[in-house]
C-alpha positions as CSV (number, residue, x, y, z in Angstrom):
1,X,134.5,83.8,59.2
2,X,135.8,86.6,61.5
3,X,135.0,90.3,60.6
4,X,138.2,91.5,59.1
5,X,139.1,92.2,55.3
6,X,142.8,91.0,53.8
7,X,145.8,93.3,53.8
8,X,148.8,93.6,51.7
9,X,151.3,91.4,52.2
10,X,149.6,89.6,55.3
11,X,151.1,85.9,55.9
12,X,149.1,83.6,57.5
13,X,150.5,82.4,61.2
14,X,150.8,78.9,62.5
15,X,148.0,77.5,64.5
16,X,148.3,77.8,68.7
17,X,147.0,74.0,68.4
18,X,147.4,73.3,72.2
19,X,146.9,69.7,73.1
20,X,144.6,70.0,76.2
21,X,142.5,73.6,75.8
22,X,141.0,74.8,72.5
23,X,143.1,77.6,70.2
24,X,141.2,80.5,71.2
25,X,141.9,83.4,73.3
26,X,139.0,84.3,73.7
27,X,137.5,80.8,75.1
28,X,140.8,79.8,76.5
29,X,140.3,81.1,80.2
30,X,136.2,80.0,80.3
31,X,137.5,76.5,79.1
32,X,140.3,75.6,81.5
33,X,137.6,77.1,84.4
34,X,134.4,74.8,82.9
35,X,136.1,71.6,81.9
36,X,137.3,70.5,86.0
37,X,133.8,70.3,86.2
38,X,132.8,68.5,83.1
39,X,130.7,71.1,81.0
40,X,133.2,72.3,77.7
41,X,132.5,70.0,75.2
42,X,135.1,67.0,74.6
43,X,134.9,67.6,70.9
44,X,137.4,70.9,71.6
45,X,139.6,69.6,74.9
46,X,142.8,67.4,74.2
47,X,143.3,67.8,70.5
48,X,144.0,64.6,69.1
49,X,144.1,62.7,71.8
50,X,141.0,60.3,71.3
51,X,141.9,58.4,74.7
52,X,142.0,61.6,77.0
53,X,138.9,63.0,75.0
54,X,136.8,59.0,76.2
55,X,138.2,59.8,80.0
56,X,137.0,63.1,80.2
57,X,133.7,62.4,78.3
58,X,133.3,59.2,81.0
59,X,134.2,62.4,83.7
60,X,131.5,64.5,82.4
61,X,128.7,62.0,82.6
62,X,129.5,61.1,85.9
63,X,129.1,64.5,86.8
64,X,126.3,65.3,85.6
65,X,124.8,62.4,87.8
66,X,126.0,64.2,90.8
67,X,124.7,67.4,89.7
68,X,121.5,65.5,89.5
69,X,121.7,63.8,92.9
70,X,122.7,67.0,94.7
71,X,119.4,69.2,92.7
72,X,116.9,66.3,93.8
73,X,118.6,66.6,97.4
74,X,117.9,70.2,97.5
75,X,113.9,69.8,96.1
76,X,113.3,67.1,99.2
77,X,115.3,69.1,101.6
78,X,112.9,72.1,100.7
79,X,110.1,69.9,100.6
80,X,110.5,69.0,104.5
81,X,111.5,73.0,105.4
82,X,107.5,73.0,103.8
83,X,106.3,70.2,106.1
84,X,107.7,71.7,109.2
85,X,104.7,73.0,111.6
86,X,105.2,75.9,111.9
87,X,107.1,76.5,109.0
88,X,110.2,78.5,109.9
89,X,109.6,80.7,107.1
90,X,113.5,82.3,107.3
91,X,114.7,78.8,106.5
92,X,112.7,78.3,103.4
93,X,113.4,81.8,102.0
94,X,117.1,81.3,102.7
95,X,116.9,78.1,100.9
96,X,115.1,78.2,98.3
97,X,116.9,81.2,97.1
98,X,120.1,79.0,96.5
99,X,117.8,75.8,95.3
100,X,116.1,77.8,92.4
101,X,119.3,79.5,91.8
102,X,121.3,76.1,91.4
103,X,118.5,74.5,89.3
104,X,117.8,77.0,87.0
105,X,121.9,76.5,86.4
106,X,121.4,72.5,86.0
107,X,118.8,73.6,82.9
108,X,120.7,76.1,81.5
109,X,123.5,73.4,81.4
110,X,121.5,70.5,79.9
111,X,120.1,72.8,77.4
112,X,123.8,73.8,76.2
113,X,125.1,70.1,76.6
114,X,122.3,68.5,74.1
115,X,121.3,71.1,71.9
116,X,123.7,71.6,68.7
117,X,124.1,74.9,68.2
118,X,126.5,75.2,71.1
119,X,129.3,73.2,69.8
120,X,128.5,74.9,66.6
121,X,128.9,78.4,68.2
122,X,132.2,77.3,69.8
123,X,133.8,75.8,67.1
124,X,133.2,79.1,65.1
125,X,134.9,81.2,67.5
126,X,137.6,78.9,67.9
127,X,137.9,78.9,64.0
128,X,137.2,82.6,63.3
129,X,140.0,83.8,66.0
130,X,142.6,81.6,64.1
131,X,141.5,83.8,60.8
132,X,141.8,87.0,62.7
133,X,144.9,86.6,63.9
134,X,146.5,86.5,60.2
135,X,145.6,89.7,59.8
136,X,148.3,92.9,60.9
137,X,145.1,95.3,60.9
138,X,145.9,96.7,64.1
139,X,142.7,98.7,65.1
140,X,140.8,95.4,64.4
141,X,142.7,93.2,66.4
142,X,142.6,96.1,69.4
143,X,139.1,96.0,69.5
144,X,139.0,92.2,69.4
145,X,141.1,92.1,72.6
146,X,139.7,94.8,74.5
147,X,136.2,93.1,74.5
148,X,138.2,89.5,75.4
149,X,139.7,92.0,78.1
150,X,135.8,92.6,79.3
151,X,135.1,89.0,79.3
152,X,137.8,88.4,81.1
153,X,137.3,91.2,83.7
154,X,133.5,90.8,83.8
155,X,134.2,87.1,84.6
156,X,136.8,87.5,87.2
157,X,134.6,90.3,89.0
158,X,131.5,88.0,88.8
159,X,133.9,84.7,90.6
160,X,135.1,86.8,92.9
161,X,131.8,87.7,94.0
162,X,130.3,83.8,93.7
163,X,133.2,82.8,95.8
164,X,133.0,85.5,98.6
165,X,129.5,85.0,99.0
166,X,129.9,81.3,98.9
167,X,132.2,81.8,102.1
168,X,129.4,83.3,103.9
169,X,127.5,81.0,103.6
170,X,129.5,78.1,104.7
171,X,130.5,80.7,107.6
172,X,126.7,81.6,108.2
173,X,125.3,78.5,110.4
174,X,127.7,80.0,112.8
175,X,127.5,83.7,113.0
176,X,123.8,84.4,112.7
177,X,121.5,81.5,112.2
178,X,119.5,80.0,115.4
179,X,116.4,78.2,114.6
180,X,114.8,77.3,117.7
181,X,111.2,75.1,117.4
182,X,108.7,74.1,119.8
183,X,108.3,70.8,120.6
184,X,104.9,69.0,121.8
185,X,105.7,68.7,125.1
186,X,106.3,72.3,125.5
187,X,110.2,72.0,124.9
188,X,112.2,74.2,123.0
189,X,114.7,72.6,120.8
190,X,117.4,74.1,119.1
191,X,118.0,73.1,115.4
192,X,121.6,73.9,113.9
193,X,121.3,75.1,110.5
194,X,123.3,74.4,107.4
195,X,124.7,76.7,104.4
196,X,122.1,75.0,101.7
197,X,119.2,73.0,102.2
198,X,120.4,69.5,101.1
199,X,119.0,66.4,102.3
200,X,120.7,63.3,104.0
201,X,119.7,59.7,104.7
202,X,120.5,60.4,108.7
203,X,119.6,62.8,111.3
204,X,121.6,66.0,110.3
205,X,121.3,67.1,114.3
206,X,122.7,64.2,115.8
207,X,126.1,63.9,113.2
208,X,126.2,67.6,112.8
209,X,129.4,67.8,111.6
210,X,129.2,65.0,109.3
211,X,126.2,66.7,107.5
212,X,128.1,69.8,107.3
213,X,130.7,68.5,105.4
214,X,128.9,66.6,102.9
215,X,126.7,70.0,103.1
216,X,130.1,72.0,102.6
217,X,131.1,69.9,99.8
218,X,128.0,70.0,97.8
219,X,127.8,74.0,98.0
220,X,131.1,74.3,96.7
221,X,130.2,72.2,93.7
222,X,127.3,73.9,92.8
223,X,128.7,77.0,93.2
224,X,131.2,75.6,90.4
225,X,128.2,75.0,88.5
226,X,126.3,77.9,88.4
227,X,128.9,80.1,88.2
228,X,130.3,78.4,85.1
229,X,127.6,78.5,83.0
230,X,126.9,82.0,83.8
231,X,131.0,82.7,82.5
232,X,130.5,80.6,79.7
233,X,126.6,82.0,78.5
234,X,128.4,85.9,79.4
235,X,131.6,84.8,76.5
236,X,129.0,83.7,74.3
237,X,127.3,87.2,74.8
238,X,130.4,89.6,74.4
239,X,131.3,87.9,71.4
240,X,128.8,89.2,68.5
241,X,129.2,92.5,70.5
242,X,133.4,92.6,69.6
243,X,131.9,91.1,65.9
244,X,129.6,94.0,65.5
245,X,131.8,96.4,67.1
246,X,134.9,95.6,64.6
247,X,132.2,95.6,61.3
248,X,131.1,99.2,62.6
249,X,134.9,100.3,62.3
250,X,135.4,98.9,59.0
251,X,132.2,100.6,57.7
252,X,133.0,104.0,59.5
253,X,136.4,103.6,57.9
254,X,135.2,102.0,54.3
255,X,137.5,104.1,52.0
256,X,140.3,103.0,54.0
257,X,139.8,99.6,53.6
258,X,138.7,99.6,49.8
259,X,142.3,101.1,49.3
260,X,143.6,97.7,51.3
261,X,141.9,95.5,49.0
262,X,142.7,98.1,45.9
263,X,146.4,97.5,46.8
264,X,146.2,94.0,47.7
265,X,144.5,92.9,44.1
266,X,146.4,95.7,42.3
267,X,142.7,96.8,40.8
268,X,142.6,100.3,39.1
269,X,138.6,100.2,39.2
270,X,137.4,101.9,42.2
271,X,133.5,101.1,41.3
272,X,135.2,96.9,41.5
273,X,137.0,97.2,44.5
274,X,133.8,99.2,46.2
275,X,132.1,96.0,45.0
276,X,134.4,93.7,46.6
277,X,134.4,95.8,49.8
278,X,131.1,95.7,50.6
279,X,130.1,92.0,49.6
280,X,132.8,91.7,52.2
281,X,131.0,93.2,54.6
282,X,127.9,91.9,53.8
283,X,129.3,88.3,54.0
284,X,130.5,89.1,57.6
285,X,127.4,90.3,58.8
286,X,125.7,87.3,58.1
287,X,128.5,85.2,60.2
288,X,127.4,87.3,62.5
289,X,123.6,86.7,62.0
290,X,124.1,82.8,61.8
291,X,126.2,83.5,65.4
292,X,123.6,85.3,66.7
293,X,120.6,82.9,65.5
294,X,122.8,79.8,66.7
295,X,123.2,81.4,70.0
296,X,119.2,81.6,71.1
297,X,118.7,78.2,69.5
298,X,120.7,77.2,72.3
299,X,120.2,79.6,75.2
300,X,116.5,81.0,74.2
301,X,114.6,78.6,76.1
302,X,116.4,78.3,79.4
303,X,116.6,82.3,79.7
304,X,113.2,82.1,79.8
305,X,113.6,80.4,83.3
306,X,116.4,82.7,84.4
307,X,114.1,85.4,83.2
308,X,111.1,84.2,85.5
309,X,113.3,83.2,88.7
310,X,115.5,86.1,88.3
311,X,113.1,88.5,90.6
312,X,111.7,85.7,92.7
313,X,115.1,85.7,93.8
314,X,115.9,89.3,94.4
315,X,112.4,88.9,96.1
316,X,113.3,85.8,98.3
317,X,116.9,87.4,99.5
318,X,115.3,90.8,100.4
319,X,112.3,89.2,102.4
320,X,114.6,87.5,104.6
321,X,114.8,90.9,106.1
322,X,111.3,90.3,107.0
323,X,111.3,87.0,108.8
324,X,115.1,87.8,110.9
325,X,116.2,89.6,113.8
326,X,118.2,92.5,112.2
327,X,121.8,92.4,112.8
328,X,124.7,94.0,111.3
329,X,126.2,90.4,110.0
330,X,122.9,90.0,107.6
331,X,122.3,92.7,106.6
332,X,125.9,92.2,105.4
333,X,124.7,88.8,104.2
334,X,121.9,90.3,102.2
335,X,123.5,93.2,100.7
336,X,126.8,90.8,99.1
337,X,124.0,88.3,98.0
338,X,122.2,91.2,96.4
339,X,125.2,92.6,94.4
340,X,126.0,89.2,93.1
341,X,122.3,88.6,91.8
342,X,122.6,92.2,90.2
343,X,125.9,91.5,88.9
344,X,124.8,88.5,87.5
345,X,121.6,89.5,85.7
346,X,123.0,93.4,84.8
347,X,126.3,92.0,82.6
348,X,123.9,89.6,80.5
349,X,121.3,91.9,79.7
350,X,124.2,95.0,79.0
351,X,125.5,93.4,76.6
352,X,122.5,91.8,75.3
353,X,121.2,95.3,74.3
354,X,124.8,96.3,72.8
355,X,124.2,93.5,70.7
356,X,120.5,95.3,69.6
357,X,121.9,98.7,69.6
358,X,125.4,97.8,67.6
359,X,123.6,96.2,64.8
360,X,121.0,98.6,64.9
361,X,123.1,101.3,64.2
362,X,125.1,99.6,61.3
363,X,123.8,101.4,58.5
364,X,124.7,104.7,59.9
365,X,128.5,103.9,59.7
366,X,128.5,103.4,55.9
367,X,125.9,106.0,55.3
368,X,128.2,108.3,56.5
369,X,131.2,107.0,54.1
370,X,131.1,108.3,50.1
371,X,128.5,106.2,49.2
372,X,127.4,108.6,46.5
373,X,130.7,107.6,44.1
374,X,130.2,103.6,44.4
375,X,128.7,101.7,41.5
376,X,124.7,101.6,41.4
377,X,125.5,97.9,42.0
378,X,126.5,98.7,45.6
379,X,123.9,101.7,46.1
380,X,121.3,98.6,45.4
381,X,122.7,96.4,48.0
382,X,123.4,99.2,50.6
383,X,119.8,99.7,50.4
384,X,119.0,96.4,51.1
385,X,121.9,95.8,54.1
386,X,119.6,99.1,55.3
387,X,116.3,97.4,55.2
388,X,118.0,94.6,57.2
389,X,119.3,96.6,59.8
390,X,116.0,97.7,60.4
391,X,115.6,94.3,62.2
392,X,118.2,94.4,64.5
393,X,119.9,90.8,66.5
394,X,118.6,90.4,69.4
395,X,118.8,87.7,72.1
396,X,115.4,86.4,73.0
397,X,114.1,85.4,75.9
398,X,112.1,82.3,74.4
399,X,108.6,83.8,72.8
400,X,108.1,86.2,75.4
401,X,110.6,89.1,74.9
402,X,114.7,89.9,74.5
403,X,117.3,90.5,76.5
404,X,117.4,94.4,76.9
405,X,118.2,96.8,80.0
406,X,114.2,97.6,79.4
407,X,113.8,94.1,80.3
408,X,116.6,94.4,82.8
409,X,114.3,97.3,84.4
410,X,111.2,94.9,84.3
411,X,112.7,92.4,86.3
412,X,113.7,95.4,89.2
413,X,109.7,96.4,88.8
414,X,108.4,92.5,89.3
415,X,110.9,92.6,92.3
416,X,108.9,95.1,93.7
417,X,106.0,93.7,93.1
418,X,106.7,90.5,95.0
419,X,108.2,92.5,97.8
420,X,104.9,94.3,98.5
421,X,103.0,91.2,98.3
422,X,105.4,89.9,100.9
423,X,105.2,92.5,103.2
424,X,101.5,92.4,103.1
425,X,101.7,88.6,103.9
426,X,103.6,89.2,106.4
427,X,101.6,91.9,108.3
């Protein structure tokens, strides 16, 4: 349950049952965003409504088969940039930036919509928020709502930036892109290009317009995609960090709190209620590490492909620059796409490594309380919450490593890496 202790007098409040979107602050914005496109679980949308819980499960699937249909588009499309002779190699860069981009999302969301753990992880928010807000601890329920706050912030920074850069490149076929081929007959022909690489049954040249629609269309749903389950994997993130945050408050603060549960039981024994207080604590760390251990069931394996494509994608976008004609409008291009692609990989691994750090640093808070006067019951169990500590939460990037700014850094080094390898090629 959520990381608060009881207080005098506190009465519990009614439910915010709401009939289409889940009783949660927290969630509430990442659901109403996620479910026009099908991905919040039907289990926590239209409470008690079996009938508009079938439609929108019947909405989901379908979906998903377009999400399918528009990922294999974008592999043959690719495929045929590949074929091309010569290969315009500013095509296929441009490209395949927004086709492993896109897919890596289509995983990520498969890998949340079968696995568990991710209903499991949502229904416990949705539950432990309802707890938490029966309690009139003040400081608590601050810091619970400045971290939704970040969420919320983070998440409406990261859209903005998804959606600008998403108009330039519906905008981009017209302002900077002129692919012009050679033909066998010594003709030059020139090939209007489109915002994603996404294959059509007809000859994208000769309807032009047509195929930039459908083209249009498609890169506006994917962009729904992608950055949905980047909002909804960043909530699940910033969670356990407001979790940890609140239990480090109540540890840095444990004599106040054993007086809350001294007054609320009416116990004279301070060696009992230090008892109580700290099996409280204890009991609320483990939500935490159940959250925590629920979370990379679901999410471990696909951030090992973010992980991998995450600076084969910085590399792609910046060796553009290489295969172009320089000119103020891409460089423009380049620099937006390169400030979402950090945005987007920065906020995860931040706050991966406040998770690390946060429970890390746990046992510090209650060393630093009176410790010394509590029963040797408690000085037996503070030693082993210690020894626990010493192996901190951490979100893991499959086998291979966590999520840390450390890892953060690695993926800037790899970038580099690539890049040089690029520029060689290219010389």
């Amino acid at each position: 349950m959520p990381v608060t202790l009881p207080t005098k007098g506190e009465t519990l409040k009614p439910r915010n049952v709401n009939s289409i979107y889940p009783p949660s602050e927290f969630l509430r914005w990442s659901a109403i965003f996620t479910s026009h496109i099908g991905m919040f679980p039907s289990e926590l949308l239209f409470s008690g409504n079996k009938l508009h819980q079938s439609v929108y499960e019947l909405y989901s699937k379908i979906v998903v088969v377009y999400y399918i249909y528009i990922t294999i588009s974008m592999f043959v499309a690719l495929g045929y940039l590949l074929l091309e002779n010569p290969v315009r190699m500013s095509e296929v860069f441009k490209n395949s930036t927004t086709t492993i981009l896109c897919a890596t999302a289509i995983g990520r969301q498969f890998a949340m919509r079968v696995h568990p753990a991710f209903l499991k992880i949502l229904r416990f928010i949705v539950d432990s928020e309802q707890d938490l807000m029966c309690t009139d601890d003040k400081k608590v329920l601050k810091l619970y709502f400045s971290y939704k706050n970040k969420a919320t912030f983070n998440s409406l920074f990261y859209l903005t930036m998804t959606y600008s850069l998403t108009l330039f490149y519906l905008l981009r076929p017209f302002v900077m892109d002129s692919n012009q081929v050679l033909n066998g007959n010594d003709t030059i022909t020139e090939l209007r290009s489109f915002p994603m690489s996404i294959w059509v049954p007809f000859d994208d040249q000769t309807y032009y317009w047509l195929a930039y629609a459908w083209n249009c269309i498609n890169t506006l749903v994917m962009t729904s995609i992608v950055s949905s389950v980047d909002v909804l994997t960043l909530l699940l993130i910033i969670y356990p960090v407001s979790q940890l945050q609140i239990l480090n408050h109540i540890l840095g603060n444990f004599e106040a709190y054993m007086g809350r549960i001294q007054a609320l039981h009416n116990i004279q024994d301070s060696l009992v209620v230090g008892e109580m207080t700290f099996q409280a604590c204890i009991a609320a760390y483990r939500n935490i590490i159940d959250y925590v251990d629920n979370l990379n069931a679901c999410i471990s394996v696909f951030m090992v492909l973010d992980f991998a494509q995450s600076s084969v994608l910085f590399a792609t976008v910046i060796a553009q620059l290489l295969w172009n004609p320089p000119s103020f409008q891409f460089y423009g291009f380049v620099l937006l796409y390169l400030l979402y692609l950090n945005q987007r990989i920065f906020v995860l691994y931040y706050y991966s490594n406040e998770i690390w750090i946060l429970s890390e640093n746990l046992s510090l808070f209650f060393w630093r309380c009176k410790w010394y006067d509590l029963s040797m019951k408690v000085k037996r169990m503070m030693t082993l919450f210690i020894l626990r500590t010493r192996r901190p939460l951490r979100i893991n990037i499959g086998p291979f490593g966590v999520m840390s700014l450390s890892t953060y850094i690695a993926i800037l080094k790899a970038t580099y890496s690539y890049m040089t390898l690029l520029s060689s090629v290219k010389e």
